[in-house]
C-alpha positions in Angstrom: 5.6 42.6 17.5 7.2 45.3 16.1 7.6 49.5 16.2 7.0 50.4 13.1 6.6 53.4 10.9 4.3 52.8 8.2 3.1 54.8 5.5 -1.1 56.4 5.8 -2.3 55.4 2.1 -5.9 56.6 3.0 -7.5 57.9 6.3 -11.5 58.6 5.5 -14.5 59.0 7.5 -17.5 56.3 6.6 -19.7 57.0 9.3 -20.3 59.7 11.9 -17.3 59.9 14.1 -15.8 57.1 12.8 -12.2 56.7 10.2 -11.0 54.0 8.3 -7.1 54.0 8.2 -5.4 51.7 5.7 -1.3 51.4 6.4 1.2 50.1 4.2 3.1 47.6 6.5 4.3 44.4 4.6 5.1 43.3 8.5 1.4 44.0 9.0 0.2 42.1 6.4 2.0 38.8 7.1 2.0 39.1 10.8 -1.5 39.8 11.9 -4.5 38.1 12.8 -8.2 38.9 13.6 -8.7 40.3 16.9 -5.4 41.4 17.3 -4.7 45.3 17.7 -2.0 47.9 17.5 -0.9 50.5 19.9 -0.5 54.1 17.8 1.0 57.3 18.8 -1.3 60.3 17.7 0.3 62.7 17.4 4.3 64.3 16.9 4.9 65.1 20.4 4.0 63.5 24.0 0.6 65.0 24.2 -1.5 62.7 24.2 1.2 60.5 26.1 -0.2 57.5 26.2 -0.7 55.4 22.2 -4.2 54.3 21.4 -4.7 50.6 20.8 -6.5 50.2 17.9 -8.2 47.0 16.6 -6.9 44.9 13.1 -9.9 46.0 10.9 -8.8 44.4 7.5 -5.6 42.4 6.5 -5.1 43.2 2.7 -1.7 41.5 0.8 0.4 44.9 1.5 -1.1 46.1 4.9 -3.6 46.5 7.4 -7.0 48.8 7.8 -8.0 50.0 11.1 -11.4 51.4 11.9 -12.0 53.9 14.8 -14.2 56.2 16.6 -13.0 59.7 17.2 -13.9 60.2 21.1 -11.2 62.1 22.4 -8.0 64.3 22.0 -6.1 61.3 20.8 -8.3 60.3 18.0 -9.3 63.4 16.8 -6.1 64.2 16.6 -5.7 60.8 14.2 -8.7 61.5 12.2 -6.4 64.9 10.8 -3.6 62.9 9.5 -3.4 62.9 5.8 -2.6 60.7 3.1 0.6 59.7 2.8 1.7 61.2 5.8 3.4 58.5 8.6 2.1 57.0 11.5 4.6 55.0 14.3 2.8 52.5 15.8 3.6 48.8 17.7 1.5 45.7 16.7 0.7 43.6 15.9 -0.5 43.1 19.4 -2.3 39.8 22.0 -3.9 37.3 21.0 -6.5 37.0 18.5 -9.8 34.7 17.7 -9.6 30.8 17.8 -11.5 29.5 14.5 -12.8 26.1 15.8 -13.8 24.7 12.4 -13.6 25.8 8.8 -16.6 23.2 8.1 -19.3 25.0 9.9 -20.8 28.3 9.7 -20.3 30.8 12.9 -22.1 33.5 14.2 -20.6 37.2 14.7 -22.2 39.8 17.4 -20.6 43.8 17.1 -22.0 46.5 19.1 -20.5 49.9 17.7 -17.0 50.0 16.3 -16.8 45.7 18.1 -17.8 45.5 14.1 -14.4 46.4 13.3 -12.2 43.5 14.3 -15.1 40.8 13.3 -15.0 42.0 9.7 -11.3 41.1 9.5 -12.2 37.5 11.0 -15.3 37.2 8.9 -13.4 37.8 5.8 -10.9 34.8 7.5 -14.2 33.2 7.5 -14.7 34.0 3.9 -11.2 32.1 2.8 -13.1 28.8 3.4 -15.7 29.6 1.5 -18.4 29.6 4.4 -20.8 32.6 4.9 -20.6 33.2 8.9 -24.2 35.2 10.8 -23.5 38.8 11.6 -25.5 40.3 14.0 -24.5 43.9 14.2 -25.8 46.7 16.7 -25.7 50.3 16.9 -27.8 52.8 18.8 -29.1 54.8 15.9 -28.5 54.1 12.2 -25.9 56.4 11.7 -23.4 54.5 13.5 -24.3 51.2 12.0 -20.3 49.9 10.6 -19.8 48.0 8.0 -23.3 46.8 7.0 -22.1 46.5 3.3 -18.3 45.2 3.8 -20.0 42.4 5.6 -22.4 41.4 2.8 -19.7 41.9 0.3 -18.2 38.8 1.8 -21.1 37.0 1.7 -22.0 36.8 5.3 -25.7 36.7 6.1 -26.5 40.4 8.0 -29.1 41.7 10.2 -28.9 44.9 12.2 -30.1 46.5 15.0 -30.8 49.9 16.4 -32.1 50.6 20.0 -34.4 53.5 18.5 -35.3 51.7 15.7 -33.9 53.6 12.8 -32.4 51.0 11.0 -33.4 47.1 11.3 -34.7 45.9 14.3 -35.8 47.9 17.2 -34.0 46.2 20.2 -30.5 44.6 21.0 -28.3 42.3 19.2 -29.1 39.7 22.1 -32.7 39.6 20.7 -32.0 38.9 17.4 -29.4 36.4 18.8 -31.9 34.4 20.8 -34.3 34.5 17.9 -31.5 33.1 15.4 -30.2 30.3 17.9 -33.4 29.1 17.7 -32.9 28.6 14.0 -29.3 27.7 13.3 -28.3 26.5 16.7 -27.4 23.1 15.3 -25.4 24.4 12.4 -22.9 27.1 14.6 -19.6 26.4 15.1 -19.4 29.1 17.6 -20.2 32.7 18.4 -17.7 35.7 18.6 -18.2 39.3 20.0 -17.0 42.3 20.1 -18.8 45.2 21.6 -19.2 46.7 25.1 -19.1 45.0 28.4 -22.9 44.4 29.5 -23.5 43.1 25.5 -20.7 40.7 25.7 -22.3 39.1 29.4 -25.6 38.7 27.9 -24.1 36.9 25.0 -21.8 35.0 27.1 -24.9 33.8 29.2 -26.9 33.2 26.3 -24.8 31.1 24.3 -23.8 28.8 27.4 -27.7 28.5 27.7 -27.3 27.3 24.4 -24.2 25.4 24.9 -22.6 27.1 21.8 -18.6 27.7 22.3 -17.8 31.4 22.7 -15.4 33.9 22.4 -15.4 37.6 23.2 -13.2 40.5 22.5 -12.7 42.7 25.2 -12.6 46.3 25.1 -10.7 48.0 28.1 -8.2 51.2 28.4 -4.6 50.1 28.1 -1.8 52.3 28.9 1.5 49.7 27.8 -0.1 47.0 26.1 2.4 44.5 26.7 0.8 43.5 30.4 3.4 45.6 32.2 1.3 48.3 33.7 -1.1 46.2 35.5 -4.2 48.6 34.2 -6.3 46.3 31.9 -7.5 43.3 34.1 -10.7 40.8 33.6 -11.3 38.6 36.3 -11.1 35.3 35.2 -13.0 32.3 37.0 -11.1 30.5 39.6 -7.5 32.2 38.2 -7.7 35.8 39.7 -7.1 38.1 37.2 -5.7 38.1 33.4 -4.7 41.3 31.3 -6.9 42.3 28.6 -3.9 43.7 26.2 -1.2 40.5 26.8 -3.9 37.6 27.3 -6.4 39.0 25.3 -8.1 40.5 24.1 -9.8 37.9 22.9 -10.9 35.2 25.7 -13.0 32.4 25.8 -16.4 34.2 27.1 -17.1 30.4 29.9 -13.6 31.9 31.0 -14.7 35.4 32.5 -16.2 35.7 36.0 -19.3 37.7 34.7 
């Protein structure tokens, strides 16, 4: 872990609301893993105060990509920085996904911009030559991420949209269930990233299934080095664990649901 200030080399919107941000970070590059995250400072001053953590979306051989959704002052205020300008951020940051095998395919579940840090382990994935499952979910088909990066790679794709506008009409838990019941025997193990209620239904799903599971968890952070106190999960018999230092990633038979 590191401050840094790294160079912007392109900061582009691909979907409503939502940037891609590739930095030139030769740190970055060598030091990162899938499902960590960085904490960035938006903007010049101290308003916003507090940095934004920011998931590792890509890992290229000169730097990282990050993929985020503008929803407040702080992002918005990212989503107007310009080529080449700088960015000072700290990362990389807590502790990524666990690949349990290279041998055997695994299955990936995103709900919104979750898609972002499971396209930097599914192209991890892709080093072994293995084509993971990606399930990814969105509410309408505008905000559907990274559809196309995804089959790029190789990975096997099918989407979801709760009003139906793209893919299936439902939840990512539906097509879930439905693929279990197909591939069950050749998953390594599922990974998530996506809001809270999706990553408990996946959780109780796969036990169900008794397929080993990890989730990414999103949560505010304020420090991101476990200081603050303001990012806890309650974990089963343990009290409670931070989300930034011990995650975010955390075996999903871990969490008390």
């Amino acid at each position: 872990m590191k401050q840094l200030k790294v160079k912007i080399t392109e900061n582009k919107k691909v979907a409503r609301d939502f940037y891609r941000m590739r930095i030139e970070s030769g740190y970055l590059a060598k030091n990162s893993k899938p499902g960590q995250f960085v904490k960035v400072k938006c903007s010049e001053g101290f308003e916003p105060l507090l940095r934004r953590p920011l998931g590792v979306h890509r890992i290229s051989n000169n730097g990282i990509e990050i993929l985020y959704e503008v929803v407040g002052k702080g992002t918005e205020l990212l989503s107007l920085k310009s080529k080449g300008g700088i960015l000072d951020l700290i990362g990389p940051l807590g502790n990524g996904f666990d690949l349990l095998t290279a041998k055997r395919p695994a299955m990936l579940i995103a709900g919104g911009v979750g898609a972002a840090p499971l396209l930097c382990l599914a192209q991890e994935i892709a080093k072994n030559k293995i084509k993971p499952y990606v399930i990814i979910g969105a509410k309408t088909s505008s905000q559907v991420l990274c559809e196309k990066e995804f089959k790029k790679l190789g990975c096997f794709v099918s989407v979801s949209t709760e009003d139906g506008s793209k893919g299936y009409k439902g939840y990512v838990t539906d097509i879930m269930k439905h693929l279990l019941t197909i591939v069950k025997c050749k998953i390594s193990g599922i990974y998530a990233c996506g809001p809270f209620p999706m990553l408990k239904a996946v959780s109780y799903i796969a036990a169900s299934s008794d397929v080993p599971c990890q989730v990414s968890m999103e949560e505010r952070m304020a420090c991101g080095v476990g200081v603050c106190l303001g990012c806890p999960v309650k974990i089963k018999e343990q009290g409670y664990k931070m989300v930034c230092k011990d995650g975010p990633v955390f075996n999903a038979e871990d969490i008390a649901w």
